[in-house]
N, C-alpha and C positions, 0 to 999 in steps of 0.2 A: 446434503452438502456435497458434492463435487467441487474439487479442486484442480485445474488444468494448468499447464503452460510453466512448469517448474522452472524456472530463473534463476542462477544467482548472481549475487551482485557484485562488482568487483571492488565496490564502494565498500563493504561491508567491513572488511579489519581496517578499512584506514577511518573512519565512523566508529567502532567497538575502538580500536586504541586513543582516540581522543577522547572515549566518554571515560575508559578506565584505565589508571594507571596500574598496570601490574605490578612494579615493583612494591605496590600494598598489598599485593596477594600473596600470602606464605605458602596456599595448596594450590594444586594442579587442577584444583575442581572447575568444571566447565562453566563459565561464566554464562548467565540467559540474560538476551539482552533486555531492554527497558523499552516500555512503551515509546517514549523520547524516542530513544538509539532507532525503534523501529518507522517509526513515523520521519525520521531524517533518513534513514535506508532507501525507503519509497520512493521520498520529496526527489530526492538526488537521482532517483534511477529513473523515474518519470519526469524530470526537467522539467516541474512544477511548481507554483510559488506553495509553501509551506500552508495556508489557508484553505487552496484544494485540498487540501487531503484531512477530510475528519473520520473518527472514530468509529468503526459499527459494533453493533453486541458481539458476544463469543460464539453464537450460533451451538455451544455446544462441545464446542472443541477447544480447549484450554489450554492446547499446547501453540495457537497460534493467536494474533494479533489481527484481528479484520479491518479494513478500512477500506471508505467510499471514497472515488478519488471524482472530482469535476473538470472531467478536460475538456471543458468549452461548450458552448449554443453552437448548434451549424442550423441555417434557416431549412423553414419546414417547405421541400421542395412542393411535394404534391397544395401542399396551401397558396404557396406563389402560383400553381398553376390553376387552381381558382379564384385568383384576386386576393387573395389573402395577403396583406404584404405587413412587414415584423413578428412575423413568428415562426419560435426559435423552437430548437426541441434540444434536451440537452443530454449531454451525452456523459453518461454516470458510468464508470468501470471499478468492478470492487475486486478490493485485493486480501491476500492474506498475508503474513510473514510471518514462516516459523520461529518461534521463542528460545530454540536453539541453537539452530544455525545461522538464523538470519535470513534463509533463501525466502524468494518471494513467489508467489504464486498468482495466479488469476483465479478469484473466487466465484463460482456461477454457484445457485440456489437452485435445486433440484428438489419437489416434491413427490 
């Protein structure tokens, strides 16, 4: 697993303070956020409707949250150029978001 393109979001404490009110937190402990909290992080920093963006496994690494995001069909050029016409290829970009900060990442699968 390689991880590139470290982001963070500026969305992220105004999203963590809507999910949690702190004045119910007695300690200082670091709050990790929640699947939810991280999956609206994404939605919001990728300007995507909440549906693109589902779940993938933990790959391994459990300190982060993975997800497939669908940003759209763009048509398959080399297919229009041999008569091929409606077909689409789509265009899949998978992310991570750390469980403690928040920040986001660009997840590529390296074997």
């Amino acid at each position: 697993m390689l991880l590139v393109s470290a982001t963070t979001i500026g969305a992220r404490a105004e999203a963590a303070s809507r999910a949690v009110d702190q004045s119910e937190h007695e300690s200082n402990e670091a709050h990790e956020i929640t699947y939810e909290e991280a999956h609206d992080l994404l939605t919001a920093f990728l300007k995507v409707r909440p549906l693109a963006i589902e779940k993938s496994g933990d790959l391994g690494y459990k300190e982060f949250y993975f997800f497939m995001a669908d940003m759209g069909s763009l048509p398959c050029r080399p297919c229009a150029r041999q008569g091929q016409k409606g077909v689409y290829v789509g265009n899949f970009q998978y992310y991570a978001v750390d469980r403690r900060t928040g920040d986001v990442w660009g997840a590529v699968s390296c074997e």
